[in-house]
N, C-alpha and C positions, 0 to 999 in steps of 0.2 A: 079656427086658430092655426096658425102656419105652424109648422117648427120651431124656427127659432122662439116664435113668441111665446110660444111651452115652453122652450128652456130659461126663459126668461123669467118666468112666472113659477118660481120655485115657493111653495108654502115655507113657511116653519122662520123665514126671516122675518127682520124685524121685532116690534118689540116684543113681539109673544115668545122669541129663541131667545133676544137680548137679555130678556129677566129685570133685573134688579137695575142694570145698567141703564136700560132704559127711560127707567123710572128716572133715575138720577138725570138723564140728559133732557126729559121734559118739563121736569122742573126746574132744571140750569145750575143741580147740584154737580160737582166736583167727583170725577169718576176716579173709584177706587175699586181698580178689580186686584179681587182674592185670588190667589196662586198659589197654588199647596204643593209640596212635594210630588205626590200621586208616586205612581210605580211603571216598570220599565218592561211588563206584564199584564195586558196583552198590547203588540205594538198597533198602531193606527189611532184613533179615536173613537173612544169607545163611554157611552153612555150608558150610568147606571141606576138612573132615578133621580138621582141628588147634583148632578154635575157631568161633567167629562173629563176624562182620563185621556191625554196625547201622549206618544210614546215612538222615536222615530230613529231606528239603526241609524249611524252617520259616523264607522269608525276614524275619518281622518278628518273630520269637522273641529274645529277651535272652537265654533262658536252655530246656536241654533238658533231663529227667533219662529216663533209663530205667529202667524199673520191674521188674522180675521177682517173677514169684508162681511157689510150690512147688507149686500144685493148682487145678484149675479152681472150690475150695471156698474158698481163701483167701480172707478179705476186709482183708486186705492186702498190699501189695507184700513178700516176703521181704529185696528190696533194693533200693534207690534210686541208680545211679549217674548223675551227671552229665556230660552231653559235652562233653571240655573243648574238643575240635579243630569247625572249622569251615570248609570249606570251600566256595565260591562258593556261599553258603545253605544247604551241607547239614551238617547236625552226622554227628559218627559215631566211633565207636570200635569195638573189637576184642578181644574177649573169651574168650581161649584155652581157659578151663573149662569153656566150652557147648558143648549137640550138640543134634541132635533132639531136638524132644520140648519142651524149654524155653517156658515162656508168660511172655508179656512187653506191655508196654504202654509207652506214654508219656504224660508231665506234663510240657507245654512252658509256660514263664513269657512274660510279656507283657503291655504294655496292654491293660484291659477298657475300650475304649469305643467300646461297637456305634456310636455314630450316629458314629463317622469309620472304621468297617466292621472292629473290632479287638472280639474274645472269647475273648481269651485268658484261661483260668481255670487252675492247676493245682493247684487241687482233683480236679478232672477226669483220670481216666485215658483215655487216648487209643488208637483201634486204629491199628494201622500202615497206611497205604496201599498197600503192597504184604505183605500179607500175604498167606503162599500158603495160610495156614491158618488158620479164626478157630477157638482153641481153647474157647471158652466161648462161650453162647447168652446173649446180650442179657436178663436181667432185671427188667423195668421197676421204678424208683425215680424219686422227685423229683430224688433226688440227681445221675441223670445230664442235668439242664438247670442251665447255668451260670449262668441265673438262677434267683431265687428264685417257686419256680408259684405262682402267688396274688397275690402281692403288686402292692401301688396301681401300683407303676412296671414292671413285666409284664420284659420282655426288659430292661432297662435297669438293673436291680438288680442285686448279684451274691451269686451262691448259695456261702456257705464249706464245703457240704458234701463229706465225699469219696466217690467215685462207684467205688470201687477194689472193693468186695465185689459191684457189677453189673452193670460195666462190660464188654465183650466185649473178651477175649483176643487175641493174635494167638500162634500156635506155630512154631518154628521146625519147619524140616521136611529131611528127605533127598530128594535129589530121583531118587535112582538106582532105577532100573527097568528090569527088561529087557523092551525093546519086540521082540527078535527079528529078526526080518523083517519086520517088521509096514511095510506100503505103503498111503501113501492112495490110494483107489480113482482119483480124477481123473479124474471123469466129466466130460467136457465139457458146459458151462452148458446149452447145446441140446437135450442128452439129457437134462438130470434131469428127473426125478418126485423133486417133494419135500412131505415126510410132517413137517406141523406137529405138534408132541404135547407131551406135560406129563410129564415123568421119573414122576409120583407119580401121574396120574391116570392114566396106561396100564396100569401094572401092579398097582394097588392091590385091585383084586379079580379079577383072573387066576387061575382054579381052579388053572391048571397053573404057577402058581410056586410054589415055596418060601416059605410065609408071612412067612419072615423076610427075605426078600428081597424081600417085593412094596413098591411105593414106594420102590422105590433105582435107582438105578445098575446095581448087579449084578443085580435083577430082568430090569431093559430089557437088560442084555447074555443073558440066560437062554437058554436052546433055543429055549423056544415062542414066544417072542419076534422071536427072530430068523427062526425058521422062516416064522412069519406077514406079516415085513416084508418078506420075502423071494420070498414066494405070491404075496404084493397087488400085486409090481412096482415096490415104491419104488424110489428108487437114493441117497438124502438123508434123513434125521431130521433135523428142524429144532427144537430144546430151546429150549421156554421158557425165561425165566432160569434160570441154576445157578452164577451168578457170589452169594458169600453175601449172604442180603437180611436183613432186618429187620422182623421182625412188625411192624404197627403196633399202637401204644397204644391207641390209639381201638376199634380191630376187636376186640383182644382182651377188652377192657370189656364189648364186648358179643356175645362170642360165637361169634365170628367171625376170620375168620384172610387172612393173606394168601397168596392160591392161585398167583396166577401170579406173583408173585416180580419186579414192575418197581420195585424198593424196595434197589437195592444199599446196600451197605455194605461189602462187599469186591472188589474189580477183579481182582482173584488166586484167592481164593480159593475152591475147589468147595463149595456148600450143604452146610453138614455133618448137614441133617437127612434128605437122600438117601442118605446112605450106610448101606448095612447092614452093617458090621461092630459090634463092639461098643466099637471103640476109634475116635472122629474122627477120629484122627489119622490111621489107612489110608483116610478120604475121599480124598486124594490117587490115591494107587495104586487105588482100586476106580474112580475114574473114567477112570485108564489102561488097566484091566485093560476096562472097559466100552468105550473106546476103540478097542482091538486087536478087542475081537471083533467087532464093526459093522465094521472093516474090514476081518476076516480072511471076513466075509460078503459083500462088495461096499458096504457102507453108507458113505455120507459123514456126516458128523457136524457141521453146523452151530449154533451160537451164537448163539440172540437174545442181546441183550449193551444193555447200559443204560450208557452215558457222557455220556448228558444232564445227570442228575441224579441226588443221592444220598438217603440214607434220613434226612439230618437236618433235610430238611424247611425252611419258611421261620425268622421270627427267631422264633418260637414254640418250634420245634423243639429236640429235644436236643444235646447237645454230647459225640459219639461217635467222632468223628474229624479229620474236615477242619475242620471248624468251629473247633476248639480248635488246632487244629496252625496253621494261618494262613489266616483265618476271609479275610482281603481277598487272598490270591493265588488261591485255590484256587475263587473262587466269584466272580460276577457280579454285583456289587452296582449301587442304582441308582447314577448319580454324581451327581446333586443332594442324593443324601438314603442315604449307603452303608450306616444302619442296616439298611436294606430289599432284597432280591434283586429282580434280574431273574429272571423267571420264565417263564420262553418252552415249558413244560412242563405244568404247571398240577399239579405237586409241590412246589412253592416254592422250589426255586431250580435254577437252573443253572449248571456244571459253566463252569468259564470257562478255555475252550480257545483261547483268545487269549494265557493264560501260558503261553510257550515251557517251564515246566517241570508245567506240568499236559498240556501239550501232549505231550509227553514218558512223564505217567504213564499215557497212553491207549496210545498206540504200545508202550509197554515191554507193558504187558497184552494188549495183543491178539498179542505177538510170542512175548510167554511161550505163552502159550493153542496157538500153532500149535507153536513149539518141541519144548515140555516137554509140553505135552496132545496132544499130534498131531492139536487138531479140524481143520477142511477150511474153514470160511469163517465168517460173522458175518452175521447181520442187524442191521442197529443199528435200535434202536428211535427213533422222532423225528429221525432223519438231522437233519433241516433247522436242527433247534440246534447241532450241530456244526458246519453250514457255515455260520454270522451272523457277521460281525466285528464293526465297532461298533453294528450294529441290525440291518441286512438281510442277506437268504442271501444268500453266493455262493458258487457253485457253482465257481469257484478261488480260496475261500480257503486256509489254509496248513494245516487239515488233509485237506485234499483232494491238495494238493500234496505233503505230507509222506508220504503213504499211496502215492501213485502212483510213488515215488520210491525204495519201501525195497523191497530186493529180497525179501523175507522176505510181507510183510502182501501185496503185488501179488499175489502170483500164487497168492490163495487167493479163493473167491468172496465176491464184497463184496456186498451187500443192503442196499438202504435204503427204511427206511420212512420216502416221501418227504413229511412235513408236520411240524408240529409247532403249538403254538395261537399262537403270535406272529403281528405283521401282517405279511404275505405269505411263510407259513411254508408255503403248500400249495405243491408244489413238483416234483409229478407227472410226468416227461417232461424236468427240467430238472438230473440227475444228471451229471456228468461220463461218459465213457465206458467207462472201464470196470466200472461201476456196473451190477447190475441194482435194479429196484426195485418193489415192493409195489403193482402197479397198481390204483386204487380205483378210477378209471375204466371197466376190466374189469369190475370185481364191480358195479359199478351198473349197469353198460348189459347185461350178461348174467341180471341179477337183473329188470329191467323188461322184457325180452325174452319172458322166460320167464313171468313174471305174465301179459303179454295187452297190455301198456301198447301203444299204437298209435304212430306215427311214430318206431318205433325199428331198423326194420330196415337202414338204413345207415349208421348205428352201430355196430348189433350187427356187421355184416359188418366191417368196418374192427378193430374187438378181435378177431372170432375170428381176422383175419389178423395177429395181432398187434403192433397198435395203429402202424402206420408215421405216425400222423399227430402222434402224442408221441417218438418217438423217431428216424425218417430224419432230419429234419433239420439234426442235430446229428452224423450216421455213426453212429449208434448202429442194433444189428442186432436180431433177434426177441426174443434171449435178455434184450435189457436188460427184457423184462418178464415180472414174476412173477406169472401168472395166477391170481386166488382166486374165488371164491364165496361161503365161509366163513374167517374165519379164529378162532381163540381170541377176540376181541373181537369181542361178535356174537351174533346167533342160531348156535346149529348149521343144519343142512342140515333133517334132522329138523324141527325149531323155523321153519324159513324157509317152510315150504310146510302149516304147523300153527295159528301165528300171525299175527294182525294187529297185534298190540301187545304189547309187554313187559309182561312178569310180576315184577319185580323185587323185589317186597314183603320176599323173605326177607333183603334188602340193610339191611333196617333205615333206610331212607332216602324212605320212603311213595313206592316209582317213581318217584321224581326222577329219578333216576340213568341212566346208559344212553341209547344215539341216540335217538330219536324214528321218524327217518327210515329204515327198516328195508328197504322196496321188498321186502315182504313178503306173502303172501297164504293165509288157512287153508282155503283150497278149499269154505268151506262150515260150517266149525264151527271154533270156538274150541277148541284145544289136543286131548285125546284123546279118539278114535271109536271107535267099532265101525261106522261105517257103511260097509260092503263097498266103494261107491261113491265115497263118499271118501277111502278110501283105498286104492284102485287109483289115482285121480287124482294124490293125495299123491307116491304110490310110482312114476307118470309122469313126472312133474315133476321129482322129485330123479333119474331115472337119465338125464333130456333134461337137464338141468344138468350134472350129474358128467359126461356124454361130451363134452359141449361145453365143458367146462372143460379135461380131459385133451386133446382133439384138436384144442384152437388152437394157432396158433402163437405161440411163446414159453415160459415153467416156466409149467408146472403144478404147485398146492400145493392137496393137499388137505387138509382139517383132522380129525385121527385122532377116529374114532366116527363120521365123517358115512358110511363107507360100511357101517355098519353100525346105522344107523340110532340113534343117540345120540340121548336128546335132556336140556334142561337146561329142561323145563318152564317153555317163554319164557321165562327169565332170560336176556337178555342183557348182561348183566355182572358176571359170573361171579367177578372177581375174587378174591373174599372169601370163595366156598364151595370149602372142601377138605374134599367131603364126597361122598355119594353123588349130589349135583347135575352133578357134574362127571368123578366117577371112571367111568372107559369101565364101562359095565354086560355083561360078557360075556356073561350069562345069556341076556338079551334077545337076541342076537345067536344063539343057536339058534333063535327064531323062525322061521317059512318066509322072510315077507317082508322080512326081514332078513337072511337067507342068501341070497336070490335076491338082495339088491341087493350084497351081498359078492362071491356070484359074478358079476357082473355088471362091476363093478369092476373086478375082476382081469382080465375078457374084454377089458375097451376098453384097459385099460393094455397087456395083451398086442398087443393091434391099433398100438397108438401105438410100441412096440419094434422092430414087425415092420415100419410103414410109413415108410421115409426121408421121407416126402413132410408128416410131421407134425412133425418137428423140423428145419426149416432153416435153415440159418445165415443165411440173407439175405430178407429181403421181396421178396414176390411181384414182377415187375416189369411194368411200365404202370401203367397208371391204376389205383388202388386199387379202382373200383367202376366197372364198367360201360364204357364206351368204346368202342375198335378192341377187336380179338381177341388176347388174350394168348398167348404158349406154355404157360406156366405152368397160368393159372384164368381159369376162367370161369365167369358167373352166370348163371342160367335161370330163366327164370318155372315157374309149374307146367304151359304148355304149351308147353314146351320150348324157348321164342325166351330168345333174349337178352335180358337185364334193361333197361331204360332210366330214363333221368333220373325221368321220371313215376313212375314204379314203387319206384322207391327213395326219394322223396319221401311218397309218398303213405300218410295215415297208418291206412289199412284195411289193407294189407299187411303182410300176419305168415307167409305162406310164401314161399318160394324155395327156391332147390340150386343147388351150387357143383361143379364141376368143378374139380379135384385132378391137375394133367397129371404121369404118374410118371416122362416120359423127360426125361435131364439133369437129376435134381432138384440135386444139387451138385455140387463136387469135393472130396474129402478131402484129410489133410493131406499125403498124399504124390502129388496129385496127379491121383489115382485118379477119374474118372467116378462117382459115384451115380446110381444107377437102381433105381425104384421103381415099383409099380402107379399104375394111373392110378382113382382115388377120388371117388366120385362122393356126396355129403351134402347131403339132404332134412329142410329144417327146416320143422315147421308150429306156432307159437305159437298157434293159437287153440284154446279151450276144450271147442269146441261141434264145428266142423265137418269134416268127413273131408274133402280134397282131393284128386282126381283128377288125379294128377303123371305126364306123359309122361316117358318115361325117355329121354334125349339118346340122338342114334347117333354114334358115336366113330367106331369101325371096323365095316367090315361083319360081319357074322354072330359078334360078338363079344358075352356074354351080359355082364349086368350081375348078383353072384352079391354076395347079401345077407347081409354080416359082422353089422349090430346094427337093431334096430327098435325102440326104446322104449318104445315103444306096449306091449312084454311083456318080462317078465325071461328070457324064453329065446325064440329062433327058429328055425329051421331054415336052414340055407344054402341055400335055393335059388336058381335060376340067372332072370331077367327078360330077355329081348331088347329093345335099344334100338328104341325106339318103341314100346314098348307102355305102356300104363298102369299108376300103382301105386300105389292108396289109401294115400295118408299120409295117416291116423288122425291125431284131436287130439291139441294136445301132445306132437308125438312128432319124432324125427328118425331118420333113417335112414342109416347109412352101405352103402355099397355098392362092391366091387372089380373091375374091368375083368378076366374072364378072357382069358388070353392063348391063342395060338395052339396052343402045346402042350401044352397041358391037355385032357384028356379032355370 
């Protein structure tokens, strides 16, 4: 069964939702539907045994109707009813004859006049905002833009067409499930490894799934799946969106699709084109049932999650939701001139979380999401337009306040991605505290590091110890940062050590598109070689990243396919290919060199599990770099002295090694001493030259015994006495563990 023919094939309509009305229309009785008051508490459509309760904010609305269609084929509403109650701006009634399954929309009445920020159309069928299900796939017609397309007066005209035959559904839904025993794992922040991935590009050419479940839900919950996430050492899946988006018009035109899904149009409701059942309507449940199994594995389940902005785009845009519902509460207009959005996104508009009742519909979503979906935490994308009141961030405005405050959203991991394109939207280090956030200061100074760039090694020393100089300030501890290298926007890993420059072409957009600024380097040839040479270098380079990424302190996030060598043929901006540019290639991934970097992976994650001394809850203490003598860490030249002022400055220095002290590393929560080996890591960024590295003496006749070396996908453990020498090879790092007394 295709796609769309799934979404077409919605269970729960017809006469088994109709009820009573039914009855009445196959005998050729006279339809009298019941309409009761109901309450304005809880908003959306909600079923409680007995009927459904509709309930829909619309403060500048005159007038509400609700719409119900018999089939996701309809192209028009079966019934039109009216809400006559209103309460503190919410219309709503209660509808004894409905159950699951039911699809429904709204036509809310109103002034049409955008230039004092008013597009009220209802002509227009409208999706619900909290819809937990969107029952129909968006369409495209002219008919769903409230103005007329073309016309001399562009947005300012108004379109009498009706939008009811393409407009997207919302369905009511049952929410009961048995979750079991099902427990979130509650990895503390300190400990995760978290595994960035795309629901539809992991599994979409997976030999070993069920073809009819690759690109769902129920794929990524599969065996081999889980068995793999579970090898590699994750402890986190971090999903791209899966909150429902909206293709774009544009992309579709020409070819193209929207892949990573930063396009919502539903706050509630799971992608219903992840889901592999043949009915939408169990999208619901198969992403509960995908839910339970990640945890009943140890996985946490986090949420990239978009409340920035929504899929209708600036005043060009369609009128599919909010825009039509109450186009000036729901959105951020300018105030000189309200035809026009504030745009602090660079989607066209923003989500204006300044009204206490949109304010409202982000907290209900993201309370549902942990509730009813049992996910474990959120990334928001563009944090920083969240936190703007009337123009600049702050970091305690009231949805920061609002969050920190509910017992419910608190005590799940919060992630910000701390920028957004507004002026003084970059916002890095400046999170409230119980925030972590998406450090780019990491991936830049660990991406120059590792090219050869000079005057960066105390820098780079300060993020591997995870970055105290963004976040002590404030009492904020290792975990507030989420270390990257690669993330979905971007080169891959593969792409980072292959390229100089983006390849973007297939964007349709002649490489406009996409950063510039890459801090990228192709070792010698542009994109794919055969030359042995180069890529041993290549394959250097990515596993001296990847360990140094896993073994700083702070999350580590890696981005899924980098360790298996992905690549997206310098495309870095990928957004619009949902195709084999982006879908993990598993084939490739039996190559040698591709398996040794897989195993490789799994080796440094295993190391980062086993060692207390990589996950600490508190920054090193002294002086971040160099100084008096710490208990903790200390830095070394490559003949064994102490680092100094000169040395750390000076911009020909690209080796060094840290000393990792493993006794007292913390206290746990019940109080308990941690103690850990003492770890000793040899970094050499340069290209060319092998450096001759004295190995420190710690204790006497205590061997220094060789866990990783970069320099090769496999090593042997062998045992080094302090003081003696140990060519660090270019480009390479070296971890090394202090054997103890009683060890053979």
């Amino acid at each position: 069964m295709t796609q769309e023919e799934s979404e077409k094939n919605i269970i729960g309509v017809g006469k088994r939702i109709r009820g009573v009305r039914a009855e009445e229309q196959e005998t050729g009785a006279a339809v009298s539907r019941r309409v009761w008051p109901g309450r304005p508490y809880p908003l959306g459509a909600t079923w409680d045994g007995r009927g459904v309760n509709f309930a829909l904010y619309a403060e500048h609305a005159s007038q509400v109707e609700l719409c119900l269609f018999d089939s996701p084929d309809a192209e028009r509403e079966s019934e039109r009813i009216p809400l006559q109650e209103q309460t503190d701006m919410v219309w709503h009634a209660f509808l004894p004859d409905l159950g699951p399954g039911q699809l429904y929309g709204y036509r809310v009445h109103g002034p049409y006049d955008p230039q004092r920020g008013h597009r009220f159309n209802a002509n227009k069928v409208l999706l619900d905002p909290y819809a937990k299900l969107v029952g129909r796939r968006t369409c495209w017609d002219d008919s769903l833009f409230a103005y007329t397309v073309g016309s001399a007066d562009e947005d300012l005209s108004f379109d009498e067409r009706d939008s009811a035959a393409y407009a997207p559904l919302a369905a009511v839904i049952d929410p009961a499930f048995t979750w079991g025993d099902d427990r979130p794992p509650k990895t503390s922040m300190h400990k995760t490894v978290v595994y960035e991935m795309h629901v539809r590009g992991l599994t979409k050419l997976h030999a070993k799934i069920p073809e009819s479940l690759r690109g769902t839900y129920a794929g990524l919950a599969s065996p081999p799946v889980i068995r793999y996430l579970k090898k590699l050492g994750v402890t986190a899946v971090e999903l791209l969106p899966v909150h429902h988006f909206l293709q774009d018009r544009h992309l579709g035109d020409r070819g193209l699709a929207n892949y990573w899904g930063y396009n919502t149009l539903g706050f509630f409701a799971p992608h219903i084109a992840y889901a592999a059942s043949d009915s939408p309507l169990d999208a619901v449940r198969e992403f509960k049932r995908m839910v339970r199994s990640l945890h009943a594995a140890g996985l946490e389940v986090i949420l990239d999650v978009v409340y920035n902005h929504t899929a209708e785009g600036n005043q060009m845009g369609p009128t599919l939701s909010l825009r039509g519902i109450d186009n000036g509460a729901y959105y951020r207009l300018v105030r000189d001139n309200p035809r026009y959005y504030m745009d602090y996104t660079g989607c066209g508009n923003t989500l204006n979380a300044m009204n206490p009742r949109v304010l409202q519909l982000i907290m209900d979503s993201l309370r549902y999401w942990i509730l009813e979906m049992h996910v474990d935490g959120f990334r928001f994308d563009l944090a920083s337009t969240l936190a703007r009141e009337l123009h600049a961030v702050d970091k305690l405005g009231a949805f920061f306040d609002i969050i920190h405050q509910d017992p419910t959203i608190s005590q799940v991991k919060l992630i910000a991605e701390p920028w957004d394109l507004g002026e003084g939207g970059y916002m890095v280090g400046n999170f409230p505290t119980q925030w972590s956030e998406w450090n780019g200061e990491y991936r830049d100074c660990v991406r120059s590091f590792w090219k050869g760039d000079g005057g960066t090694v105390s820098e780079f020393a300060t993020r591997f110890c995870g970055s105290s100089d963004l976040y002590a300030w404030s009492g904020r501890r290792p975990r507030a940062s989420i270390n990257f290298v690669t993330c979905h926007d971007g080169f891959t890993l593969e792409d980072l050590v292959s390229y100089n420059d983006k390849h973007n072409e297939a964007n349709g957009e002649e490489n406009r598109d996409g950063a510039d600024h890459n801090i990228s380097w192709n070792c010698g040839v542009e994109g794919p070689t055969n030359n042995r040479k180069i890529l041993a270098l290549r394959d250097r380079k990515k596993r001296s990243l990847l360990a140094t990424l896993i073994l700083s302190q702070g999350v580590p996030m890696l981005l899924a396919g980098d360790e298996i060598g992905h690549s997206q043929g310098g495309n870095n901006n990928t957004y619009c290919q949902d195709n084999e540019t982006t879908w993990l290639n598993w084939t490739t991934a039996k190559q040698k060199r591709n398996r040794q970097l897989l195993d490789f992976v799994r080796q440094v994650i295993r190391i980062y599990h086993d060692q207390p001394v990589f996950h600490r809850r508190k920054f090193f203490s002294g002086r971040a770099i160099g100084g008096e003598e710490a208990v903790d860490i200390a830095w070394v030249t490559p003949a064994g002295s102490a680092m100094n002022d000169q040395q750390w400055n000076a911009s020909h220095v690209r080796c060094f090694g840290v000393i990792l002290f493993g006794d007292r590393i913390d206290v746990d929560e019940e109080g308990e001493e941690i103690h850990g080996d003492t770890l000793l890591i040899l970094f050499n960024a340069d290209h060319e030259l092998t450096i001759e590295f004295t190995l420190p003496k710690i204790e006497e006749n205590l061997p220094w015994q060789r866990l990783i070396d970069t320099f090769e996908a496999e090593v042997s453990h062998d045992e080094f006495a302090g003081g003696s020498v140990y060519p660090l090879r270019s480009c390479s790092m070296v971890v090394f563990r202090m054997a103890t007394q009683d060890e053979d």
